[in-house]
Gaussian input, Z-matrix of N, CA and C with variables (Angstrom, degrees):
# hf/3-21g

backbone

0 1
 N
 C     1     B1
 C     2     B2     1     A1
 N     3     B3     2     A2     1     D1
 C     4     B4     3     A3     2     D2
 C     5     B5     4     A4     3     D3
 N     6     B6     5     A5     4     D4
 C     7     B7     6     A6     5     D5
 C     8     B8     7     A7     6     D6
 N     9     B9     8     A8     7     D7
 C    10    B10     9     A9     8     D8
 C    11    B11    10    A10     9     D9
 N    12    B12    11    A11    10    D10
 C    13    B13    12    A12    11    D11
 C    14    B14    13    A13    12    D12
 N    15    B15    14    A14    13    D13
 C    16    B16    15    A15    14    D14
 C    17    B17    16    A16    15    D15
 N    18    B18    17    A17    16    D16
 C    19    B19    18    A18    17    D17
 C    20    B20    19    A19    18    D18
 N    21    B21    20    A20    19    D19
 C    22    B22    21    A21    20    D20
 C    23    B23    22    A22    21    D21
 N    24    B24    23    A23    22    D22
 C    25    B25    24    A24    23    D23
 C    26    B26    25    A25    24    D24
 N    27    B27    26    A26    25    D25
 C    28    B28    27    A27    26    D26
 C    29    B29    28    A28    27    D27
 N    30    B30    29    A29    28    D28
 C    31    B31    30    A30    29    D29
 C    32    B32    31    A31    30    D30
 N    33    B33    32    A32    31    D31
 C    34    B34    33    A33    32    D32
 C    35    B35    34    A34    33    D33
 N    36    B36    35    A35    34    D34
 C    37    B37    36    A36    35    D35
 C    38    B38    37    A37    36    D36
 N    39    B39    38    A38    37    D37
 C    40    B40    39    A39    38    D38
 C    41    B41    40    A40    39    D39
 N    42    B42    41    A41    40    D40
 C    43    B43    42    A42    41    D41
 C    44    B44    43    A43    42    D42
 N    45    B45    44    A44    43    D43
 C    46    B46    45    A45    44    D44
 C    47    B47    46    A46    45    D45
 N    48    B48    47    A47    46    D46
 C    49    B49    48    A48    47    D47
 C    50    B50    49    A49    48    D48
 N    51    B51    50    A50    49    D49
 C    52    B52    51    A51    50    D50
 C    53    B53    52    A52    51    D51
 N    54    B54    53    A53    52    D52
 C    55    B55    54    A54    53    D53
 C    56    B56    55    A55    54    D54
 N    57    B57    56    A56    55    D55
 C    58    B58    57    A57    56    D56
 C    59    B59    58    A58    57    D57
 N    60    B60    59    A59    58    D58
 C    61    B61    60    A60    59    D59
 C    62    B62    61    A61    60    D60
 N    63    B63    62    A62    61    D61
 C    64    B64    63    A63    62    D62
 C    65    B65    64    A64    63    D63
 N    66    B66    65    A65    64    D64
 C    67    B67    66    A66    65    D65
 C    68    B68    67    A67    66    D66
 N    69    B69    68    A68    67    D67
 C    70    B70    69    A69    68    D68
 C    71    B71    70    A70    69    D69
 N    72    B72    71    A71    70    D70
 C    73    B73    72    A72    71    D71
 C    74    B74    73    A73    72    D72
 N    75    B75    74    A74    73    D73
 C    76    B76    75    A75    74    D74
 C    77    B77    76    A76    75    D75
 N    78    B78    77    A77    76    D76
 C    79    B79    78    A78    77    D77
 C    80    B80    79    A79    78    D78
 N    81    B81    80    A80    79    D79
 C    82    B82    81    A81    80    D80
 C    83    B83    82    A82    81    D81
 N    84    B84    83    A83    82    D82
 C    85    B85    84    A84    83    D83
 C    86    B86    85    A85    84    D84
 N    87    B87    86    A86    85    D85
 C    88    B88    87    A87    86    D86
 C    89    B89    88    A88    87    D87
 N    90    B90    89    A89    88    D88
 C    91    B91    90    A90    89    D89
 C    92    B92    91    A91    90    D90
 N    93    B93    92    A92    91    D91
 C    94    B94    93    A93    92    D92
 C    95    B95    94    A94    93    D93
 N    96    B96    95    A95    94    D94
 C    97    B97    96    A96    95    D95
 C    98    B98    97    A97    96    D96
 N    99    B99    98    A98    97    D97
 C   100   B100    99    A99    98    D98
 C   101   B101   100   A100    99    D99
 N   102   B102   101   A101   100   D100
 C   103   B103   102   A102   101   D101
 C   104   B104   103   A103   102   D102
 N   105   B105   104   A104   103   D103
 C   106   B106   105   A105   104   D104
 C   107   B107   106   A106   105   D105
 N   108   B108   107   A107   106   D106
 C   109   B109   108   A108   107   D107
 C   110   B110   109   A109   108   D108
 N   111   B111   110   A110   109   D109
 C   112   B112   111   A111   110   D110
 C   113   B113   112   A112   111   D111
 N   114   B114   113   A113   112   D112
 C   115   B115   114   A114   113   D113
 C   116   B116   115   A115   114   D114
 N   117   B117   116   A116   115   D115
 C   118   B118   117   A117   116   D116
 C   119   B119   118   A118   117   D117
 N   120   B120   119   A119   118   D118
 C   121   B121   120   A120   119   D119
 C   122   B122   121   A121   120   D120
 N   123   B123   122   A122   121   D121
 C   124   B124   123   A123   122   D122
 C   125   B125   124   A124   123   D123
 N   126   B126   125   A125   124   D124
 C   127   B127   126   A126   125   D125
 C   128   B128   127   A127   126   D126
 N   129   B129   128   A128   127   D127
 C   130   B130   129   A129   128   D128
 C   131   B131   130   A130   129   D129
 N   132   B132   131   A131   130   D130
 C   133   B133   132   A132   131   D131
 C   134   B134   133   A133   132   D132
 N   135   B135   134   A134   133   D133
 C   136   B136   135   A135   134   D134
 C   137   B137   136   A136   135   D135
 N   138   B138   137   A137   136   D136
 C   139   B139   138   A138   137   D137
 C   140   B140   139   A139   138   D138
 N   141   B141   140   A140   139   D139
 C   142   B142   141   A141   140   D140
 C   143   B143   142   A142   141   D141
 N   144   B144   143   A143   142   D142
 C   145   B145   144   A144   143   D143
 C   146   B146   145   A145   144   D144
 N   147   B147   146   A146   145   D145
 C   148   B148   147   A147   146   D146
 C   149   B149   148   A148   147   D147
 N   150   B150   149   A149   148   D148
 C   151   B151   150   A150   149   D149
 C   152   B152   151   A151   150   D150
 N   153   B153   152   A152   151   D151
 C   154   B154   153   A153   152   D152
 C   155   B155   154   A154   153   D153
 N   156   B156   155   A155   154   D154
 C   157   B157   156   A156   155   D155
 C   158   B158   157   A157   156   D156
 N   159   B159   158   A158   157   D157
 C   160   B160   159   A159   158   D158
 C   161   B161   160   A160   159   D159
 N   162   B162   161   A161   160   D160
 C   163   B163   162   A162   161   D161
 C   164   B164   163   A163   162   D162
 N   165   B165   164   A164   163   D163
 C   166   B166   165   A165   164   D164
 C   167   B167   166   A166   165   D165
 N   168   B168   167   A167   166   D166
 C   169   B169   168   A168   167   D167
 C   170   B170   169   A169   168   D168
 N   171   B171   170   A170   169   D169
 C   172   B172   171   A171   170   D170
 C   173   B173   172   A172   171   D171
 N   174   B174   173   A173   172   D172
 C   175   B175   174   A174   173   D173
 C   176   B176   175   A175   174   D174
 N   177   B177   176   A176   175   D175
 C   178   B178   177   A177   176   D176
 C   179   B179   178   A178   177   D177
 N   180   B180   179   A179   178   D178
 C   181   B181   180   A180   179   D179
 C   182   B182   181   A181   180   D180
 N   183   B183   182   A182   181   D181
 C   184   B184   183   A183   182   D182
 C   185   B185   184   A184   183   D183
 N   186   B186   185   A185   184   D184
 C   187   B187   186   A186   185   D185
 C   188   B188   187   A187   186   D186
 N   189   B189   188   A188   187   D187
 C   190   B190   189   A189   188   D188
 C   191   B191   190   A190   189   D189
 N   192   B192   191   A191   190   D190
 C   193   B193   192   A192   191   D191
 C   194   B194   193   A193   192   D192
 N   195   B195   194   A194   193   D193
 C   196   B196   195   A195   194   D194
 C   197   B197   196   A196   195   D195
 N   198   B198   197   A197   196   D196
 C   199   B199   198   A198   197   D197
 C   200   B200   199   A199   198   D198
 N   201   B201   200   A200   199   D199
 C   202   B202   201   A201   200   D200
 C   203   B203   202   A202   201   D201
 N   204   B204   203   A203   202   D202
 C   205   B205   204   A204   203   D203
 C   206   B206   205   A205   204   D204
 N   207   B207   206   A206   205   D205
 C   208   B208   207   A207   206   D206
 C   209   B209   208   A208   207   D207
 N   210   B210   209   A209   208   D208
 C   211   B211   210   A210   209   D209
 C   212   B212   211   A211   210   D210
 N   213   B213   212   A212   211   D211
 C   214   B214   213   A213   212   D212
 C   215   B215   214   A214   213   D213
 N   216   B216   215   A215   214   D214
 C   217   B217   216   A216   215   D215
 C   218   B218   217   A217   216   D216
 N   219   B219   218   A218   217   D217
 C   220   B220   219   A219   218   D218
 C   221   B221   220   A220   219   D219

   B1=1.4475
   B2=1.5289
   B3=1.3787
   B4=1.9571
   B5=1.5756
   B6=1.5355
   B7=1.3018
   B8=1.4880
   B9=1.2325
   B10=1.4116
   B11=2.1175
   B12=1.0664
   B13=1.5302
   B14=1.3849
   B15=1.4214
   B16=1.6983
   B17=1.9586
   B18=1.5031
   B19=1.5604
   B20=1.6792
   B21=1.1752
   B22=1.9850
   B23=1.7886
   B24=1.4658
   B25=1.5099
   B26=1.7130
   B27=1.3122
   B28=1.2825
   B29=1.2873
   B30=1.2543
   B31=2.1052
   B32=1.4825
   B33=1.4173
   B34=1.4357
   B35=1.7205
   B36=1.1683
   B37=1.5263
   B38=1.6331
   B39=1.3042
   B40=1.4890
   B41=1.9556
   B42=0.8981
   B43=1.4946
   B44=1.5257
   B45=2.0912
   B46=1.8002
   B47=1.2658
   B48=1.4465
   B49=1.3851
   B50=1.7082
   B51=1.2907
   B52=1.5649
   B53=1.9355
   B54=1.6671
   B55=1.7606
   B56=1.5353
   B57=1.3058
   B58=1.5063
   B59=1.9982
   B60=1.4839
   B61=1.6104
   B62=1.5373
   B63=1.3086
   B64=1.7422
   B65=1.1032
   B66=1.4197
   B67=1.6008
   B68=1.2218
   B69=1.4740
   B70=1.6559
   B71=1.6615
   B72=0.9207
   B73=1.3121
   B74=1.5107
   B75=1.5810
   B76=1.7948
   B77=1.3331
   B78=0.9528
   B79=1.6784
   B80=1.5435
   B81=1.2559
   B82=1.6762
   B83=2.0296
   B84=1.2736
   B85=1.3589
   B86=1.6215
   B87=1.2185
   B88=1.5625
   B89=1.6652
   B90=1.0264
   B91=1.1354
   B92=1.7121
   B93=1.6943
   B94=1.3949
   B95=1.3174
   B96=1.3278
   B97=1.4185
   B98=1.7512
   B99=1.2694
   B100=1.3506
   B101=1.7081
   B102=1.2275
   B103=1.4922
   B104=1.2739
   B105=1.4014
   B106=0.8878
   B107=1.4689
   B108=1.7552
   B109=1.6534
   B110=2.0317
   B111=1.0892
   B112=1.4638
   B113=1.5395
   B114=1.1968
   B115=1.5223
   B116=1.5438
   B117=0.9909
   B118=2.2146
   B119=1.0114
   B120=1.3988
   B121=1.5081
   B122=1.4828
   B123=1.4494
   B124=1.5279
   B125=1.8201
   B126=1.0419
   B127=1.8231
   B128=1.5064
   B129=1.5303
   B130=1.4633
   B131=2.1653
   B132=1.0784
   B133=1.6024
   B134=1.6793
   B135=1.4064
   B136=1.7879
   B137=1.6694
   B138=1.8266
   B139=1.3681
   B140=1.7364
   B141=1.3148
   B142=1.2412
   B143=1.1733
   B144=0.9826
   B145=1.5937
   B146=1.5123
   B147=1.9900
   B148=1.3923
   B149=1.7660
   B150=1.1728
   B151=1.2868
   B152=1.2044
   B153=1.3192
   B154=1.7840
   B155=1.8829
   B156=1.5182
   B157=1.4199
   B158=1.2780
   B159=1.3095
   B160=1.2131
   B161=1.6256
   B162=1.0533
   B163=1.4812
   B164=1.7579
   B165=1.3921
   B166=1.4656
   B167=1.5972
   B168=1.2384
   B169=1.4180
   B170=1.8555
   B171=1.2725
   B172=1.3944
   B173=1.6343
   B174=1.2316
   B175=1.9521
   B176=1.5270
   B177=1.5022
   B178=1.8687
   B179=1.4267
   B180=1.7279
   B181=1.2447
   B182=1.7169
   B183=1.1711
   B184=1.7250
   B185=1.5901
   B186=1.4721
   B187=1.2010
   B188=1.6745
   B189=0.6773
   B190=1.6089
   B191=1.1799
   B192=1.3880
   B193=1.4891
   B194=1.3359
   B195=1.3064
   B196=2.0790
   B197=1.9278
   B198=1.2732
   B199=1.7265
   B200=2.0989
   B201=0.8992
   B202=1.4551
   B203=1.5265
   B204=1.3499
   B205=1.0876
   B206=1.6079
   B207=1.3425
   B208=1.4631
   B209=2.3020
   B210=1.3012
   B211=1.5807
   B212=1.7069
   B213=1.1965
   B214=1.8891
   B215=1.4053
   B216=1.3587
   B217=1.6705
   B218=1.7879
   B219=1.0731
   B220=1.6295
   B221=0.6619
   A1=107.40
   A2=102.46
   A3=106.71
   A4=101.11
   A5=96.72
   A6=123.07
   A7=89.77
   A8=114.08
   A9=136.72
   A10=93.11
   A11=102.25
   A12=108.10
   A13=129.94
   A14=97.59
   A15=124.02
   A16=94.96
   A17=98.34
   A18=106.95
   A19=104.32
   A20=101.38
   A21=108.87
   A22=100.81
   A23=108.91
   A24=92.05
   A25=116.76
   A26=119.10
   A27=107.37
   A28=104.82
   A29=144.64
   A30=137.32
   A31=97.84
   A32=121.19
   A33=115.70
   A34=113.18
   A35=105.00
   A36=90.69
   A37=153.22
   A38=92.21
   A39=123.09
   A40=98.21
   A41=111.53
   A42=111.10
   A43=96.47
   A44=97.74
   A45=83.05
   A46=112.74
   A47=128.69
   A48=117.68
   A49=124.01
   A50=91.57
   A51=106.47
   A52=103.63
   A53=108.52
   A54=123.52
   A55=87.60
   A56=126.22
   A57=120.36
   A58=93.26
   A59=99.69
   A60=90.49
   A61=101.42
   A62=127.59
   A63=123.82
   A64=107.72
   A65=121.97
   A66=118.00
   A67=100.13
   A68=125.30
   A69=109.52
   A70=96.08
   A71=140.66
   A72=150.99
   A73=128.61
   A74=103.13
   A75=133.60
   A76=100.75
   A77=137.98
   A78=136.17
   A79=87.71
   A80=119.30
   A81=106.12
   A82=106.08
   A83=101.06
   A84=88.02
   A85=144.13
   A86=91.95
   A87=129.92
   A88=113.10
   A89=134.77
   A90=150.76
   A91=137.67
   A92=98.32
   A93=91.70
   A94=127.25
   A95=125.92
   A96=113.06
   A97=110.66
   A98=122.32
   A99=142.41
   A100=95.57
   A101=123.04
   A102=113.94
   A103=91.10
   A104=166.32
   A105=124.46
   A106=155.42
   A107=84.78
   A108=108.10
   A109=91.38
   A110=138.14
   A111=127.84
   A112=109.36
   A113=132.96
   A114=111.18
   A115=107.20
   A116=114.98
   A117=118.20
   A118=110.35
   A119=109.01
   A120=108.09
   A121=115.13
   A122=107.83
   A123=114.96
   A124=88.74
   A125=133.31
   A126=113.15
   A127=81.52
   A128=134.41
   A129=102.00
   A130=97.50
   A131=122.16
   A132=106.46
   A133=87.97
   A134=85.76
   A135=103.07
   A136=102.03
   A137=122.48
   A138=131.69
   A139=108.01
   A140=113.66
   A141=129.48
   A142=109.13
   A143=154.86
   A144=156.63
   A145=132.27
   A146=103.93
   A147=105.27
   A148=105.63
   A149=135.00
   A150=135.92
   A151=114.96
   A152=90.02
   A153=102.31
   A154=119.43
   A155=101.75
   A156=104.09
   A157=135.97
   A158=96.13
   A159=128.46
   A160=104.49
   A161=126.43
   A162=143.00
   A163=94.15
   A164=106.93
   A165=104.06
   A166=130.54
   A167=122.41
   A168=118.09
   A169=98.14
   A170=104.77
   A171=124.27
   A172=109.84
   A173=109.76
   A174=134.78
   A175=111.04
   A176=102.71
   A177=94.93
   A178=84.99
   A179=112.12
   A180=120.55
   A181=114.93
   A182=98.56
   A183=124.14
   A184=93.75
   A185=108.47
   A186=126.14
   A187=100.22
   A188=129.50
   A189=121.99
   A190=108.33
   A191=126.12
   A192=130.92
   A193=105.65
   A194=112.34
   A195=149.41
   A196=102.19
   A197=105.44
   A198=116.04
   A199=95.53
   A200=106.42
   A201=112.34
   A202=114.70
   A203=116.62
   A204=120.36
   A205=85.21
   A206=135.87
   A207=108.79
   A208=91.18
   A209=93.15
   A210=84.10
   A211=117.52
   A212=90.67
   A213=112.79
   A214=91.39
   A215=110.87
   A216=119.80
   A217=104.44
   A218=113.42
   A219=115.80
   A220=97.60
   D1=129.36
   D2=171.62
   D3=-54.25
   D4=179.95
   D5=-178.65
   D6=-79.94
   D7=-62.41
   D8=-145.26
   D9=-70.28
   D10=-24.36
   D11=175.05
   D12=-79.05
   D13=-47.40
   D14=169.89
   D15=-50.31
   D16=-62.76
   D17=-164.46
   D18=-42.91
   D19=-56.07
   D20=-162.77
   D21=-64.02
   D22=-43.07
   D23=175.98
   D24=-78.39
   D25=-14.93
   D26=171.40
   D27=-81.45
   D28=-17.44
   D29=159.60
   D30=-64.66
   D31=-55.28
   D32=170.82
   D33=-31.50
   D34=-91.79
   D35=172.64
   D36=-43.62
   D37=-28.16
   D38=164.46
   D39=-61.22
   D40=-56.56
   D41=-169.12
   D42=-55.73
   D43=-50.75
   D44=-158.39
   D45=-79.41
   D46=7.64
   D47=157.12
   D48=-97.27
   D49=29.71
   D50=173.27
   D51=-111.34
   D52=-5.64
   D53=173.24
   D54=84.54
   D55=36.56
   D56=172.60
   D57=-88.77
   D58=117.38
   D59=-176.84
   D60=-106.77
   D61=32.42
   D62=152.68
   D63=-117.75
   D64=14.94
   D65=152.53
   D66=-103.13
   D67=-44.76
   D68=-176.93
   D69=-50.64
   D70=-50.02
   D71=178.41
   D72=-14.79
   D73=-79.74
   D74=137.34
   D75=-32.90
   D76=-58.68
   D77=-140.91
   D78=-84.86
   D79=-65.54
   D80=-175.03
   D81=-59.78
   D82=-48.56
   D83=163.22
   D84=-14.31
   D85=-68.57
   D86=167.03
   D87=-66.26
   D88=-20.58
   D89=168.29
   D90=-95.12
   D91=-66.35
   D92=-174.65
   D93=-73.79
   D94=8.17
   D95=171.78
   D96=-69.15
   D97=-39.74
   D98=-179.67
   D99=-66.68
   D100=-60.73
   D101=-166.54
   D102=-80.57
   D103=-30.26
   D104=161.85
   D105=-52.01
   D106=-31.45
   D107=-176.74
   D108=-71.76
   D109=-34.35
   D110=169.75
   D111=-73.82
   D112=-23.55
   D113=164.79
   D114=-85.37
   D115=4.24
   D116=162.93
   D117=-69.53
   D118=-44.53
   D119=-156.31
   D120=-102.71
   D121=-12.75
   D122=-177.50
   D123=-96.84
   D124=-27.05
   D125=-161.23
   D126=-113.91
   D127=-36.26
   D128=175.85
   D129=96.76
   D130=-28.82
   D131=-173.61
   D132=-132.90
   D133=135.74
   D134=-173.58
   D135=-53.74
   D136=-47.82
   D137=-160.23
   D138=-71.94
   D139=-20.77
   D140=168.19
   D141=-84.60
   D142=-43.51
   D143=171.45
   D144=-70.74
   D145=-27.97
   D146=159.02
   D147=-79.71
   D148=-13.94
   D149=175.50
   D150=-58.03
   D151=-73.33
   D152=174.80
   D153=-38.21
   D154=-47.38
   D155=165.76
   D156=-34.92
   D157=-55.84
   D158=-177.75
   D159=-64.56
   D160=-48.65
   D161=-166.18
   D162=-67.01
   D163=-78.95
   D164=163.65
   D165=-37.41
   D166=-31.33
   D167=-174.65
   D168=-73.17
   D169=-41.23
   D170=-174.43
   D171=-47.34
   D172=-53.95
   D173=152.76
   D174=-31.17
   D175=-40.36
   D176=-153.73
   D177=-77.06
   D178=-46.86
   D179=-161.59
   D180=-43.56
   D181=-47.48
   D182=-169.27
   D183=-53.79
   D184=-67.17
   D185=-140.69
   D186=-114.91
   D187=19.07
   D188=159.04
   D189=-41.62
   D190=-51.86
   D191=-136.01
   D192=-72.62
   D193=-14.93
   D194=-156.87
   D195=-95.48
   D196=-17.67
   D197=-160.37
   D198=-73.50
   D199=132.75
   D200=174.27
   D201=-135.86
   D202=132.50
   D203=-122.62
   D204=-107.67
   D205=97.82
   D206=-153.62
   D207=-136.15
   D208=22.73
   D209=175.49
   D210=98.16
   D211=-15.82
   D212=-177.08
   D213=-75.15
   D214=156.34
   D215=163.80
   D216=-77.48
   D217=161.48
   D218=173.66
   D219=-71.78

């Protein structure tokens, strides 16, 4: 992951734990095509894996505010 990539999704999140919901927006944008294709391949059934998505996006929403920005990938 760029610098320049890391940076925009950590304002992404930063925003959406400020209840900015067109960055939560972008941010799954920017994201769930990749996290989905890993809940495919780890659960194996598409109806189980858009769930889980969903379940997780639900998490970021909650808990953004919790995200610490420490050099780790999200």
């Amino acid at each position: 992951m760029t610098d320049a990539r890391r940076s925009e999704l950590e304002t992404l999140i930063a925003r959406t734990a400020m209840g900015d919901r067109d960055a939560f927006d972008r941010l799954y944008d920017a994201t769930s095509a990749k996290l989905h294709a890993v809940c495919l391949s780890v659960l194996k059934d598409r109806p189980e894996a858009e769930e889980t998505l969903q379940e997780v996006y639900i998490r970021v929403w909650q808990s953004a505010a919790r995200y610490a920005s420490n050099g780790l990938s999200p």
